[in-house]
Steps between C-alpha positions, in 0.01 A plus 500: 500500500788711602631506095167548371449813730848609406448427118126713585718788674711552233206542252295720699328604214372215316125565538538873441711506190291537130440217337869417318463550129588205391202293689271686278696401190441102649139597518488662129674167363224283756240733312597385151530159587144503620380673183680262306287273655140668507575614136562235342156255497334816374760599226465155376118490536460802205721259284383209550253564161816541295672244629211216418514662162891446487543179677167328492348255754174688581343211683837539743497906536353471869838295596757751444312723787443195703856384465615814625229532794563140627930513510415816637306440798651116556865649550432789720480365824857271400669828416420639849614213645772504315574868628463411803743228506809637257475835527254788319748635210601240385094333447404792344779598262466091444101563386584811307740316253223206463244769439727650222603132374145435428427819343741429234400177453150568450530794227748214329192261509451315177165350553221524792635153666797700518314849647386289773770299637710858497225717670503237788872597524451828546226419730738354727701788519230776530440286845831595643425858388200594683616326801809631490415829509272477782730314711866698410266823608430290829831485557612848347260749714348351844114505514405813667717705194395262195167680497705807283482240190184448513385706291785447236432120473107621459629739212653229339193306498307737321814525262460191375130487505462763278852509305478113461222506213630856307873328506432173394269647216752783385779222536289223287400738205869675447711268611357139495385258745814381624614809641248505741674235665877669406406811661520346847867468426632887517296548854603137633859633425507799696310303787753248527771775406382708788459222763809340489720813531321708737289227744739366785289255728724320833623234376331165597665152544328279248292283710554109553149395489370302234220645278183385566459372143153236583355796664562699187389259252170429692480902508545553120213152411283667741521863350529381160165288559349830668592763175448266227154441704408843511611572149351207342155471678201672299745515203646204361328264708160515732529566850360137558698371257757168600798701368435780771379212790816377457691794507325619784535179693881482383560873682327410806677203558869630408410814761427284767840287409690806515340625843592187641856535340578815601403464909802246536754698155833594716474758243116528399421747119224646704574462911158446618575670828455876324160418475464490906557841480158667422581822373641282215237312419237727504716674210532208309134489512469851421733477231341224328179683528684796331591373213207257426318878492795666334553310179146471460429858500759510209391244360113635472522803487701586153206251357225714652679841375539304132149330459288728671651850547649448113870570621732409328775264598789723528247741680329255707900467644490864574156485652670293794704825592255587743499153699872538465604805572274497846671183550816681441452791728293328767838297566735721493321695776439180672828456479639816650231479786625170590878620481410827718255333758590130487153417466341307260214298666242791366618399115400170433143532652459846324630330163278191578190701513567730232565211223167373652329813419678544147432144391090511630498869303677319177179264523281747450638594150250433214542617142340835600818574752733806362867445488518842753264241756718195439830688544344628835396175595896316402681808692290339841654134391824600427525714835377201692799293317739802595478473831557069479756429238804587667379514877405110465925412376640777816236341743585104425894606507507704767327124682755289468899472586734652263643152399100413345478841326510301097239252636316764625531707196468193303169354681313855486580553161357125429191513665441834299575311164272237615222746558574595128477204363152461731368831410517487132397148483207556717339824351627373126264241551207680714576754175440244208251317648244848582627615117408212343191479663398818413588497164297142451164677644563778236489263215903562459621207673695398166775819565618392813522158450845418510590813696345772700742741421473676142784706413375826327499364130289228629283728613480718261383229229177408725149680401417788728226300701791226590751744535265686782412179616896437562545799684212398738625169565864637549360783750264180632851290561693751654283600714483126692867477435587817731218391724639216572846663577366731753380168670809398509701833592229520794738181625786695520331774688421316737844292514611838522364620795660241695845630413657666812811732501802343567786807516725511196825427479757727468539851424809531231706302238477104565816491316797731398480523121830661349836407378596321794292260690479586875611282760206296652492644873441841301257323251290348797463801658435710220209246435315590787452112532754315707342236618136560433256299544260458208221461616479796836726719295678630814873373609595144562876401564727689569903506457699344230291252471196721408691660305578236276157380484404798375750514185344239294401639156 
């Protein structure tokens, strides 16, 4: 204890000092990375008509999303474990260069077979990204200071939201398909440029435990059984079909497997114990309720804009602005409120019942509604997402021990993917099963046969009494859609108000970011965490031996 104070003395002002220039130049190259990873599904998504025209293999076009979703979302929780075990930097830089590796592979792709098997590269690699990000700012700025990014990492978010489309449209028609994949090479680049000269993490001795590698495999059956599930059901196959009994049968079982696997792993993918703590599993339920509401407001609401408001689709992209930009905004000063007060408790219950009220006022849109009244009614959903997004990740890290930070990272980010996968699936099918209804009772039943969702050439070919008829049944589908999401974001309210306000860690730097990497009595302390416990949040151990605890990264 007596070094540590001594180390402490002789930096007297580590928690008053600005913020060293060169951590926000870790957090600019963590920001690209992340858009890399947002950006790229919805680059890819406005060339996806060009590329069936180039490559072929309509009747596989679905797969080269689902390739990408699945890696995606199977490898995240084994890159935070990986973090966790052999050290941040190295993890991420390691996901970046698979990210880039499958980027130029798939704009080299000869054929669709070929599309595929390369976007589930890449898949694997955006996995490290996200989580990487999440859990090298866990490490990089201690809980009760993180809230200062908030709103940057919302910003980003409605970057890619609304850049992804425009990009991957400008970048199809001038210059080809395959540089919509390419591009990802100049800002991967700089990210891993920018990383590995400026970020300096303690070093950590490269742990002796084995990998849990049945836990993982049970993991990735029972996730892939769970996406392919969710993305097949109402689509390829019926909901009661034997193909998605099986699946569903095959994920429950290989989940159970794995819980039972990981209570006796020496080195478990996802330690069951973080769960105990209840703070962090009310935000995994929070954050699974998120995003099931999230990508389904996306989802529906460009079709609304297109096939009843008559946007079109590079405006319907814009028309998001004002769910986004209250998003945007709404975190930020969360954020700052957080990092000023260190209170946060207020946020998710606020959030919770604002996306409640957004997504019940959504429901009330009919073909009558004026883009001004929808815009209005998107700025109260995106607001209510605002204040969750980013207080659900600093909420579940700031509950565990620094040495679970990439599970916990990992695990949140997971369980949001999840409620993706969920949410789409869910009100996709709620969607095409009011639309088609609709459309039948109107004598156009033939239109939306094969698909519910008419692009705007479709549409435009129908007589005027089908084409009116379409815009009912699409105001008649999104309306139980969002309906049903506020059901389900009325869950996380009330998850939410069980939440209870554990102090924050911290109060500067978690780690010295410059030219030379500090020594780890002056790291520890700087963190603010030596030898915190997890799941109070207040101080544990003391002496060298907290002290050490405390440095794993």
């Amino acid at each position: 204890m007596a070094e540590l104070s001594k180390a402490s003395a002789g930096r007297t002002d580590v928690k008053q000092e600005p913020e060293p220039r060169s951590v926000r130049v870790v957090i600019l190259a963590l920001m690209i990375a992340m858009l890399l990873a947002m950006l790229d599904n919805l680059i890819v998504g406005t060339a996806m008509p060009t590329i069936v025209g180039d490559l072929g293999g309509m009747e596989h076009l679905s797969w080269v999303v689902t390739a990408y979703t699945l890696t995606t979302a199977v490898s995240t929780p084994i890159w935070g474990k990986l973090g966790d075990l052999y050290g941040r930097k190295g993890v991420f830089l390691t996901a970046i260069v698979v990210f880039l590796i499958g980027s130029v592979l798939s704009g080299m792709a000869q054929d669709m077979s070929q599309l595929i098997g390369f976007r589930a590269v890449q898949g694997l690699g955006a996995g490290g990204l996200m989580v990487g990000v999440m859990a090298i700012i866990g490490d990089l700025v201690p809980p009760r200071e993180r809230g200062k990014y908030q709103g940057m990492m919302a910003g980003v978010m409605a970057i890619a939201m609304i850049g992804g489309p425009l990009v991957g449209g400008a970048i199809t028609d001038h210059l080809g398909w395959r540089w919509s994949f390419y591009i990802n090479l100049p800002l991967g680049a700089v990210a891993l440029a920018m990383v590995t000269v400026v970020l300096h993490l303690p070093k950590k001795e490269r742990s002796k435990a084995n990998i849990d590698y049945l836990g993982a495999a049970l993991l990735t059956v029972g996730i892939t059984a769970i996406v392919l599930v969710t993305t097949w059901g109402g689509s390829e196959y019926a909901w009661g079909s034997a193909v998605i009994m099986e699946l569903i049968a095959l994920g429950v079982a290989s989940l159970v497997g794995f819980l039972l696997v990981e209570r006796k792993a020496p080195e478990p993918i996802i330690p069951l114990h973080i769960f105990r703590n209840a703070n962090f599993t009310l935000m995994s339920v929070i954050g699974f309720m998120a995003g099931f509401v999230m990508f389904g407001a996306v989802l529906f609401l460009p079709l609304f804009q297109q096939s009843v408001q008559g946007a079109s689709a590079t405006n319907s992209g814009l028309l998001l602005l004002p769910m986004l930009l209250a998003m945007m905004i709404v975190s930020l000063v969360a954020g700052r409120v957080t990092t000023s007060t260190g209170r946060y408790k207020i946020f998710p219950i606020v959030g919770s019942a604002l996306m409640v009220t957004g997504l019940f006022l959504l429901a009330q849109m009919d073909t009558g509604t004026s883009r001004v009244t929808s815009g209005i009614y998107m700025a109260v959903l995106g607001a209510g997402m605002g204040f969750l997004m980013q207080i659900t990740m600093l909420v579940a890290q700031n509950s565990v021990e620094m040495k679970d930070m990439g599970v916990a990272s990992s695990s949140t980010t997971l369980f949001r993917t999840l409620g993706s996968s969920f949410g789409v699936a869910i009100m996709g099918a709620l969607f095409t099963g009011r639309v088609q209804d609709e459309m039948a009772a109107r004598g156009g039943g033939a239109a939306t046969e094969k698909s519910a969702q008419l692009d705007a050439a479709s549409l435009a070919k129908l007589p005027h009494e089908l084409s009116e008829a379409y815009r009912f049944a699409v105001a008649s589908g999104t309306h139980i859609a969002f309906l049903v999401g506020g059901s389900v974001a009325v869950l996380a309210l009330v998850a939410s108000l069980f939440v209870k306000e554990v102090p924050l860690r911290g109060a500067g730097p978690a780690v010295t970011v410059d030219d030379q990497a500090p020594t780890d009595d002056v790291t520890a302390e700087a963190s603010g965490t030596t030898g915190t416990s997890g799941a109070s949040g207040t101080a544990g151990a003391s002496g060298p031996s907290g002290a050490k605890k405390s440095q794993t990264v």
